[in-house]
Every structure is written in structure tokens, then in C-alpha cells.
Backbone as CSV, one residue per row, in Angstrom:
resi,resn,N_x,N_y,N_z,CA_x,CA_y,CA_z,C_x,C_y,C_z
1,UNK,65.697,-243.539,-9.911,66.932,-244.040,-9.331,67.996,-244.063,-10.429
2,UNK,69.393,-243.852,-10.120,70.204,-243.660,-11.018,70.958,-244.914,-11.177
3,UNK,71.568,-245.291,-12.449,71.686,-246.904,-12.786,72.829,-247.136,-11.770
4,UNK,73.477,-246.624,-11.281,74.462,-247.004,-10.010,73.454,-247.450,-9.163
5,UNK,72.522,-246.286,-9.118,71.631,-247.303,-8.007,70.739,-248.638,-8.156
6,UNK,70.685,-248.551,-9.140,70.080,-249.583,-9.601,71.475,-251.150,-9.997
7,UNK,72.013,-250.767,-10.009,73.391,-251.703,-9.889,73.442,-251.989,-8.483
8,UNK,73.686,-251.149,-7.425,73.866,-251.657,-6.023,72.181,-252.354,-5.461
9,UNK,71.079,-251.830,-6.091,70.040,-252.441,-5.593,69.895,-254.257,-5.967
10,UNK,70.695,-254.327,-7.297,70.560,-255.814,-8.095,71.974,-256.675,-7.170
11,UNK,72.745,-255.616,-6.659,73.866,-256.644,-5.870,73.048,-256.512,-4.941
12,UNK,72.933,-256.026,-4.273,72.355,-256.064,-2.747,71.171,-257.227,-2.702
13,UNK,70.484,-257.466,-3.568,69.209,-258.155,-3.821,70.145,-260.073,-4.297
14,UNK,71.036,-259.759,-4.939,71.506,-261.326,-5.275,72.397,-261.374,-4.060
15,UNK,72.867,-260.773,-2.907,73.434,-261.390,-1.677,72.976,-261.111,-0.262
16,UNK,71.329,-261.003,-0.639,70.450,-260.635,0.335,70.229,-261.743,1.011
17,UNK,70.459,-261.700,2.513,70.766,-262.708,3.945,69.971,-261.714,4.733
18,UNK,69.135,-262.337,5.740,68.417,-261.693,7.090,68.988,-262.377,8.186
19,UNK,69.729,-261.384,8.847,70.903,-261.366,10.016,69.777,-262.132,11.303
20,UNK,70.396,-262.662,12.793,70.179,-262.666,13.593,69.648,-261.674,13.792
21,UNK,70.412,-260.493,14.152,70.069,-259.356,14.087,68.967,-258.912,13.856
22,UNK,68.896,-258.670,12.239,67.798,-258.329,11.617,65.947,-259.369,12.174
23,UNK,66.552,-260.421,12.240,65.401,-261.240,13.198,64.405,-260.687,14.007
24,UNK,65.979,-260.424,14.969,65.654,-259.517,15.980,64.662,-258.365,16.208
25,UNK,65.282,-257.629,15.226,64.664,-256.269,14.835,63.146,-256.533,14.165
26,UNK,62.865,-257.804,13.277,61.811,-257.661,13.116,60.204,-258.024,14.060
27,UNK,60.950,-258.942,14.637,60.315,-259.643,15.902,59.897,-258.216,16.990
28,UNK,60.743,-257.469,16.908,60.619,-255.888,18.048,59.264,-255.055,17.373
29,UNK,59.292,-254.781,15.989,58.465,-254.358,15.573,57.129,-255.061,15.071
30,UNK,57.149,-256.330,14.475,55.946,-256.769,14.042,55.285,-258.060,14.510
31,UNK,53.897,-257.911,15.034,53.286,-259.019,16.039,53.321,-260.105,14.836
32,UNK,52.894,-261.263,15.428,53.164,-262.761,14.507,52.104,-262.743,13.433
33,UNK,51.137,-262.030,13.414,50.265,-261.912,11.763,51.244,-261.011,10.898
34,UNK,51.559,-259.871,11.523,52.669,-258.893,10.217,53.632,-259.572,9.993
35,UNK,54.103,-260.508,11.069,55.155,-261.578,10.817,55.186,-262.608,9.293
36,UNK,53.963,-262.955,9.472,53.760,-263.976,8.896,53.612,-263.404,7.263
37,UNK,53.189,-262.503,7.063,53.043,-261.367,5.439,54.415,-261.030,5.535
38,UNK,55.292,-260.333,6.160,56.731,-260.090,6.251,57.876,-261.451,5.321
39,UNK,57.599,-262.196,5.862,58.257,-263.538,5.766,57.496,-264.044,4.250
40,UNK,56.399,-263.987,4.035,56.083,-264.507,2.677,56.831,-263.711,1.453
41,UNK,57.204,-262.573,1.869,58.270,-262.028,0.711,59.749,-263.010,0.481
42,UNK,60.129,-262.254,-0.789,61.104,-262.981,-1.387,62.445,-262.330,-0.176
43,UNK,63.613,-263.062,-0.070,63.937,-262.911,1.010,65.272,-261.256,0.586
44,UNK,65.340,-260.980,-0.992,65.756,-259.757,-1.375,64.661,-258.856,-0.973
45,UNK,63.726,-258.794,-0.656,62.723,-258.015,-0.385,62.087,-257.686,0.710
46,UNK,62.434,-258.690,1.866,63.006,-258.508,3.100,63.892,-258.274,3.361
47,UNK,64.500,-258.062,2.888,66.093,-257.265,3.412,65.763,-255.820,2.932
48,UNK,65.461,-255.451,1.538,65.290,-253.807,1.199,64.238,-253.567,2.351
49,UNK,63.530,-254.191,2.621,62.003,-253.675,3.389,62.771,-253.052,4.760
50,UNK,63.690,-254.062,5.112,65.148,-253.782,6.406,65.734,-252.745,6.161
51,UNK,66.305,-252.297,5.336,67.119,-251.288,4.691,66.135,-250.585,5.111
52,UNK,64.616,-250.426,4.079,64.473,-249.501,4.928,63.806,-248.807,5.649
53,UNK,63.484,-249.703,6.788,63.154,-249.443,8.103,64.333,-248.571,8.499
54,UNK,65.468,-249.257,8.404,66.901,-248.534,9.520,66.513,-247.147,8.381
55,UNK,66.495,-246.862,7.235,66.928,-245.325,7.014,65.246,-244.785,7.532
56,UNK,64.204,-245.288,7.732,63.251,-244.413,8.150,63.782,-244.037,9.411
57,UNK,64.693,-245.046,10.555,64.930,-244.582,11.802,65.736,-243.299,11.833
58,UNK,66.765,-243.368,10.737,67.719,-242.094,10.663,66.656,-240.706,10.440
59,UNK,66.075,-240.950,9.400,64.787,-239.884,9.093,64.195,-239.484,10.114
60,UNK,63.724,-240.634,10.846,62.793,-239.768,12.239,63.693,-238.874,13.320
61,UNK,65.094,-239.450,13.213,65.469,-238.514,14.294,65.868,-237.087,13.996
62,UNK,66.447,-237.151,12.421,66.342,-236.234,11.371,65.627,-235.100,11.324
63,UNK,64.457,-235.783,11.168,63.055,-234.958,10.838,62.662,-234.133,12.267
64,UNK,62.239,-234.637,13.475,62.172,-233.771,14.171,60.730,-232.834,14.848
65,UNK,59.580,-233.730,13.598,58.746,-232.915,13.481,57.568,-234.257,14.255
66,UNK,58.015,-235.024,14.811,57.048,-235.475,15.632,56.288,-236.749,15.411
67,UNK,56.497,-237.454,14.053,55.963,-238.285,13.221,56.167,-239.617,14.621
68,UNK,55.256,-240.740,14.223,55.111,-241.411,14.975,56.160,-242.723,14.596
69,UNK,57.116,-243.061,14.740,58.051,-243.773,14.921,57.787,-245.169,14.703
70,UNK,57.501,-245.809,15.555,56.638,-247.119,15.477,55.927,-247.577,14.049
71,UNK,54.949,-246.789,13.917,54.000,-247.133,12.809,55.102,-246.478,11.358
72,UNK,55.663,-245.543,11.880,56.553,-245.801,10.338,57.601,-247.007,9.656
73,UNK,57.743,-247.712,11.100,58.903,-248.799,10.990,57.969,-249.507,10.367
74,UNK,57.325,-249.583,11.130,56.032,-250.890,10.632,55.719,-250.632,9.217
75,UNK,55.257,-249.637,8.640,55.238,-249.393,7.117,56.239,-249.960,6.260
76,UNK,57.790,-249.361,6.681,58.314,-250.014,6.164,58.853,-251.207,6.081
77,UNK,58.678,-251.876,7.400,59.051,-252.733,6.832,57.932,-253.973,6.134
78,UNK,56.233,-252.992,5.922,55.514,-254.160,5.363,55.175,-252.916,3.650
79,UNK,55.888,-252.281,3.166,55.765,-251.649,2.471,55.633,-252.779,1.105
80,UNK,56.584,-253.776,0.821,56.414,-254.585,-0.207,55.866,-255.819,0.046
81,UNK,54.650,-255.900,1.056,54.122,-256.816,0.827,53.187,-257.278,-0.174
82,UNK,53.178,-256.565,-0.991,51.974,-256.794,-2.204,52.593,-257.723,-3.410
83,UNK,54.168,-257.891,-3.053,54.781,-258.978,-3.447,55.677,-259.957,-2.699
84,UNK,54.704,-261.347,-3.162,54.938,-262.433,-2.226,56.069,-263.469,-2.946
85,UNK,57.189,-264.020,-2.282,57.671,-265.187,-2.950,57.475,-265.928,-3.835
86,UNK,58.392,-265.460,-5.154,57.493,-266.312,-6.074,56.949,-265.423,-7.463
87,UNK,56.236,-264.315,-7.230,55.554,-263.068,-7.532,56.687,-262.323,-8.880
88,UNK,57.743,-262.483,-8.184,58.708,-261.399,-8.762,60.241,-261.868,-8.914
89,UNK,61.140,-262.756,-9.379,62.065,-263.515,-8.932,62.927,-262.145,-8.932
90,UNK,64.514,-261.400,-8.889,65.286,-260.821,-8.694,65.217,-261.040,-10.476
91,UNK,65.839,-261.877,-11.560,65.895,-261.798,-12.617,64.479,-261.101,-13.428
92,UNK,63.125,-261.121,-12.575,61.983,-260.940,-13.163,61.900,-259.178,-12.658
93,UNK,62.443,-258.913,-11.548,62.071,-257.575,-11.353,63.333,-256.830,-12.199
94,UNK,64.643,-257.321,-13.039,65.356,-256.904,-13.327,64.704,-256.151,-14.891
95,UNK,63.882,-257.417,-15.574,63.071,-257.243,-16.891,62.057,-256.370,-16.467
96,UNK,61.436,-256.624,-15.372,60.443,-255.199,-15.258,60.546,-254.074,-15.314
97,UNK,62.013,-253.901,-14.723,62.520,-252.351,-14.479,63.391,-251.885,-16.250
98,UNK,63.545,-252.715,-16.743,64.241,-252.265,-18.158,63.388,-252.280,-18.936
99,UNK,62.089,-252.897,-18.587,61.214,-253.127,-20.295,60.376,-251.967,-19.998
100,UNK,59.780,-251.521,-18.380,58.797,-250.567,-18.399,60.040,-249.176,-18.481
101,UNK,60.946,-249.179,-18.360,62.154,-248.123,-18.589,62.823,-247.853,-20.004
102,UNK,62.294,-249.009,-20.635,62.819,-248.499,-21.653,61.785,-248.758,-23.120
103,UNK,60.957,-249.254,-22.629,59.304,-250.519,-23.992,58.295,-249.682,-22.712
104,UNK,58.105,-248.787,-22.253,56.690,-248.808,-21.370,55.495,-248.962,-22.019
105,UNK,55.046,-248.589,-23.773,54.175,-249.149,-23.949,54.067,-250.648,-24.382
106,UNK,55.236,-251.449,-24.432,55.219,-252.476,-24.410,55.140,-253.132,-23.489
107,UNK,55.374,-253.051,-22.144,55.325,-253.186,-20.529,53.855,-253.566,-20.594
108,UNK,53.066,-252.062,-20.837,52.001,-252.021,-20.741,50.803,-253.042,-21.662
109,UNK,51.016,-253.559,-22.684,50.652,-254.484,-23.667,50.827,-256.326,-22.728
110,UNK,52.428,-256.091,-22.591,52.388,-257.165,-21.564,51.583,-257.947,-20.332
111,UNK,51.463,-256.658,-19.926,50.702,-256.410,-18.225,49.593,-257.234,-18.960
112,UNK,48.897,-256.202,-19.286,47.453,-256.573,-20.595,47.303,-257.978,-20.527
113,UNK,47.839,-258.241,-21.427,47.902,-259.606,-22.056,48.351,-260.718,-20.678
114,UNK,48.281,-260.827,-19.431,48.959,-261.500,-18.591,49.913,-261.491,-17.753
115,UNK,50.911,-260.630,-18.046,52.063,-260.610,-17.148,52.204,-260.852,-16.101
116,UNK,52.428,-261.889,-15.361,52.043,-261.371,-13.635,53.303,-260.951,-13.178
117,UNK,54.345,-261.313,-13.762,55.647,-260.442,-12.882,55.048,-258.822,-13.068
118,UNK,54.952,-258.511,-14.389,54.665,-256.993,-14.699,53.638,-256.294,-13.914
119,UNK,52.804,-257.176,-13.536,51.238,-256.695,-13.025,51.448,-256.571,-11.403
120,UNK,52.279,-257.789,-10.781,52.648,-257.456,-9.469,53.628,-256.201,-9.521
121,UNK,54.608,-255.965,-10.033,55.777,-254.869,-10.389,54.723,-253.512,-10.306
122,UNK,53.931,-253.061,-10.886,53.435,-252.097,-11.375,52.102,-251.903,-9.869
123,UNK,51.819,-252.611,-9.886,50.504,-253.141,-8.635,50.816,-253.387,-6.857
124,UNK,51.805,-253.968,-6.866,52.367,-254.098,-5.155,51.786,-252.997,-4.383
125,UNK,51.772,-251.770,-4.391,51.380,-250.832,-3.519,49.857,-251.457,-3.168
126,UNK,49.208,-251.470,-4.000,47.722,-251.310,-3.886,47.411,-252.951,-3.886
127,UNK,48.447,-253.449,-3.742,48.363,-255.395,-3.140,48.384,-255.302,-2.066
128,UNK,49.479,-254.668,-1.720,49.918,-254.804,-0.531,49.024,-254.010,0.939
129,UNK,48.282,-253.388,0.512,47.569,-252.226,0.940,46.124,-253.278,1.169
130,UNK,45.449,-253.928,0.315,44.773,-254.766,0.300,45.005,-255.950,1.262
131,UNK,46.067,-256.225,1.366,46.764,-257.494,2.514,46.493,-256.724,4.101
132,UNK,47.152,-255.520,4.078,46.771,-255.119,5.519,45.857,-254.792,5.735
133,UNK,44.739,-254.320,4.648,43.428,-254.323,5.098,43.010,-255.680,6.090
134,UNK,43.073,-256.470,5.520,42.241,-257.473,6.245,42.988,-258.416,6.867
135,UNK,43.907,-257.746,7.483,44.437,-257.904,8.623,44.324,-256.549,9.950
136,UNK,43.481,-255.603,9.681,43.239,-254.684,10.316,44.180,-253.508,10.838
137,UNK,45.230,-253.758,9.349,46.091,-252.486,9.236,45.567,-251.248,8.368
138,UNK,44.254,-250.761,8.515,43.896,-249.881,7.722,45.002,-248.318,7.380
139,UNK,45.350,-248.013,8.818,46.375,-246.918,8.626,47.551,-247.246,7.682
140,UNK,48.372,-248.202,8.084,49.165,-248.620,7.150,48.955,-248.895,6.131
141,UNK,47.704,-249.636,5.411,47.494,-249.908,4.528,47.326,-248.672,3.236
142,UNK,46.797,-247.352,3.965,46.491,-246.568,3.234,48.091,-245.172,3.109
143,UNK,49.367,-245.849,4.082,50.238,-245.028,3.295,50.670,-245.899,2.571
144,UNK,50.683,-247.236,2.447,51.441,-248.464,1.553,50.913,-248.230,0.457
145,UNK,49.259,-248.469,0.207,48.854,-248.344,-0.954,49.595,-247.042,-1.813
146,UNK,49.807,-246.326,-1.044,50.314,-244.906,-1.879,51.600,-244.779,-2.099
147,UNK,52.507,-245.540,-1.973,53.883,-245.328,-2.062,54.519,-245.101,-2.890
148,UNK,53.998,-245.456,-4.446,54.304,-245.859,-5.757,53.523,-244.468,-6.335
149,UNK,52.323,-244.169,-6.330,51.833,-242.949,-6.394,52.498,-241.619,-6.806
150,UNK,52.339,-241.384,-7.611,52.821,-239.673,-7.609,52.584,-238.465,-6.343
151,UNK,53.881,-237.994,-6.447,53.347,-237.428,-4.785,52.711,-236.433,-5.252
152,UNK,51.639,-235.438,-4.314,50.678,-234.698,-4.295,50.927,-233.307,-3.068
153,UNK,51.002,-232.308,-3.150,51.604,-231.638,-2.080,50.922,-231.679,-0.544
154,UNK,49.827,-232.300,-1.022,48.943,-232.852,0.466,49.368,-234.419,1.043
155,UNK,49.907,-234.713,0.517,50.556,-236.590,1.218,50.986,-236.232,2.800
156,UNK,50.716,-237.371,3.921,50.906,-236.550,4.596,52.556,-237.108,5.075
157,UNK,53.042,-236.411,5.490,54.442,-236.483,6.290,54.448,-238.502,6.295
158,UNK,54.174,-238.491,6.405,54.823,-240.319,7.081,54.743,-241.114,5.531
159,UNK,54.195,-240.371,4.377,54.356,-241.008,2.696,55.195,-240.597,2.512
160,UNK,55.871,-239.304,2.684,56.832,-238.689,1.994,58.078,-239.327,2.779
161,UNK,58.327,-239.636,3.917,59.284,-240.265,4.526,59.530,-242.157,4.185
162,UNK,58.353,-242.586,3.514,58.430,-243.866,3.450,59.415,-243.982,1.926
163,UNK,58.554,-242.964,1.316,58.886,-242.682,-0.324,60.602,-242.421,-0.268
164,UNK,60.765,-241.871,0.899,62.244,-241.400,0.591,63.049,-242.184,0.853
165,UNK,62.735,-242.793,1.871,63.648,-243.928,2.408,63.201,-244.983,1.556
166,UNK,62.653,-245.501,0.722,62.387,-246.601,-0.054,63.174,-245.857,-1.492
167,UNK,63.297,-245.104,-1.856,63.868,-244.577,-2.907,65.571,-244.576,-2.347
168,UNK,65.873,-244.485,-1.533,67.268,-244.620,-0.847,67.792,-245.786,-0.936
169,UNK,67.194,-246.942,-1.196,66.868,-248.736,-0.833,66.710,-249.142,-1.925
């Protein structure tokens, strides 16, 4: 992401509000257990997760190629559940993203030694992936876990759309 984007992601995140609206919208897509993991995020992190759901919707109509709609919303919007309130403050994911961007083997020493902002930062995919397991989101769970992942030219269509629209966010 380019530091503009990363500038509008740190405003967007310090005047992050979940609309009526947005309520709305989440209540349409996720029954009261995804509810309840949804809502334990920090509430900047429900809103990107919002963000981006709406650009996966633009994508699907975009795309064209048939992908299943529903279960992609649903991805995204439980894509960062592997960090819960608390986990990651907005000032803590700010140090994550500059120390592993600019110290990564110091990041990495950190992690090591304790970090839990660093360790959730680096880890969320494969947290979060773990959470919908046992809640009996195995499908989801296994494009979430992969989101963070290096892509592979076999990923299938509904990673590469989560990846993009979360990289947009």
C-alpha cells in the first residue's frame, strides 16, 4: 500500500463510526454467532471489514465470472476477525506497520520475545480462520486464513477478490 494509502487508512480508522446503515447491512449478511465475532473487533476494524464488503460488491458485479456473492460478503466482512478489541489499538497497528516496514528483523525479535500487538498483526489471518472453524465456518475460514498469504497462481477466485478489495481498504 502506498503511504497515501496508508495515511487515508490511519484517518479513516481514527473517525471510524458504524452507520445505522451499516447495522443494517451487517444484520442482512451475518446470523447472530458471525454477529457476535464481527462486533468483538475494534470498531476501526469494523468499519474497514465494511469498506470492504461494499468494494467486494462492486467486484462481483465487475467480475462477472459467477463467484458466489453471499459467502464473499461474509468473508469480508469476517476477514479481520483474528483481531479482537483490545488486540491491536489504531496507535499499536500504526507501530506494527512502521517497525515490520522498516526494523522487520526487529519486528521479528519482538514478536519472539512477546509482542502480542506484533504477533496478532502478523497472525490475524490464521486467528481468524481458527475462530470460524469452530463456529462451523470451515469454507470461510480457509479463504480468511489465506488472505495475508502470498498469492499462488492456484488461489481460487474468491482469495484473489478478498485480497483485492482488502488491499483497496
Amino acid at each position: 500500500m502506498s503511504a497515501f494509502g496508508r495515511i487515508l487508512q490511519f484517518v479513516r480508522a481514527m473517525t471510524a463510526r458504524v452507520s445505522v446503515d451499516d447495522g443494517q447491512y451487517i444484520s442482512a449478511h451475518l446470523n447472530a454467532e458471525e454477529q457476535k465475532i464481527f462486533f468483538a473487533m475494534s470498531v476501526p476494524d469494523q468499519v474497514h471489514s465494511l469498506r470492504t464488503a461494499y468494494t467486494i460488491e462492486r467486484l462481483v458485479i465487475e467480475d462477472k465470472r459467477g463467484v458466489d456473492r453471499e459467502f464473499l460478503i461474509r468473508c469480508a466482512l469476517l476477514h479481520d476477525v483474528g483481531r479482537k478489541a483490545g488486540d491491536l489499538t489504531v496507535m499499536g497497528k500504526v507501530f506494527c506497520v512502521l517497525v515490520t516496514t522498516f526494523a522487520p528483523k526487529f519486528a521479528d525479535r519482538l514478536e519472539i520475545n512477546g509482542n502480542r500487538a506484533l504477533y496478532v498483526y502478523h497472525h490475524h489471518a490464521e486467528l481468524g480462520g481458527q475462530k470460524l472453524q469452530k463456529i462451523g465456518l470451515f469454507k470461510e475460514a480457509k479463504i480468511i486464513a489465506k488472505h495475508h498469504a502470498p498469492p499462488k497462481p492456484d488461489d481460487p477466485l474468491e482469495l484473489k477478490l478478498l485480497r483485492l478489495a482488502d488491499n483497496e481498504n
